[in-house]
N, C-alpha and C positions, 0 to 999 in steps of 0.2 A: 356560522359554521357550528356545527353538533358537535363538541367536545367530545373525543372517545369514538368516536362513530367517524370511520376515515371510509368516503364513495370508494367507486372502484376505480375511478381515474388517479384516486388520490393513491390507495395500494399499490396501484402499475407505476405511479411517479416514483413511489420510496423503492420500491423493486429493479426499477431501474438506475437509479440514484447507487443502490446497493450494491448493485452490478458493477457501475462505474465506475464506484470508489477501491472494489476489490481488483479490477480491472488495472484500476491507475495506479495502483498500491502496487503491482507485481513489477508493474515495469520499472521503476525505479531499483527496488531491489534485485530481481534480474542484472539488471543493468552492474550494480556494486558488487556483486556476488562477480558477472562476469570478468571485471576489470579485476579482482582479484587472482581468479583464475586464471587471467591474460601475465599476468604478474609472475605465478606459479612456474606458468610455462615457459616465457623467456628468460627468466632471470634463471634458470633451471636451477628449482630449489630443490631440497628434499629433504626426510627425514622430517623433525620438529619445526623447520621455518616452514614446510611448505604444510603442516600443518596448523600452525600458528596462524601464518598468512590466511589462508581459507577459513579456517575460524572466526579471522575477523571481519573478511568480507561477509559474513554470512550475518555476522551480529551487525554490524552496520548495514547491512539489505535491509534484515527485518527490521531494525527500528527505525530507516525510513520509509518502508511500506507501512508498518504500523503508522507512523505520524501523517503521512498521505492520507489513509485508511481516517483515521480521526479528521483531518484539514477538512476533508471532505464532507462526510455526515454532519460534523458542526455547522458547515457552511450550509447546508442543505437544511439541518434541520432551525436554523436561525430565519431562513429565506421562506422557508413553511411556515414559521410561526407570524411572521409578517405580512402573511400571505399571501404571498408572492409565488 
């Protein structure tokens, strides 16, 4: 393989790869954000908790979408280097 010089099946793999991991990254977050929100609305909060409360679903969404986000490209890009 040409170091530096990636074919075009090889771009369309990391494009998709990219895709995937932005893809899979949301749903979990999503997901933690929602349950947050589910939280909001039954427990009928208001004022500061129920700002609190979605504040934190929102900071734990994104830092397991982020960690997703990474799990993924690590794994991809270790699996490319192996060339596999």
């Amino acid at each position: 393989m040409d170091m530096g010089r990636e074919s075009r099946g090889e771009k369309d793999a990391m494009t998709v790869e990219i895709v995937f991991a932005l893809v899979s990254a949301a749903v979990p977050a999503a997901v933690i954000f929602a349950v947050a929100w589910t939280l909001v609305l039954f427990l009928d909060l208001s004022g500061s908790a129920e700002k609190s409360v979605l504040a934190g679903g929102a900071l734990l969404g994104a830092v397991a979408g982020v960690w997703r986000l990474v799990r993924v490209l690590l794994r991809f890009d270790e699996q490319r280097r192996m060339g596999r």
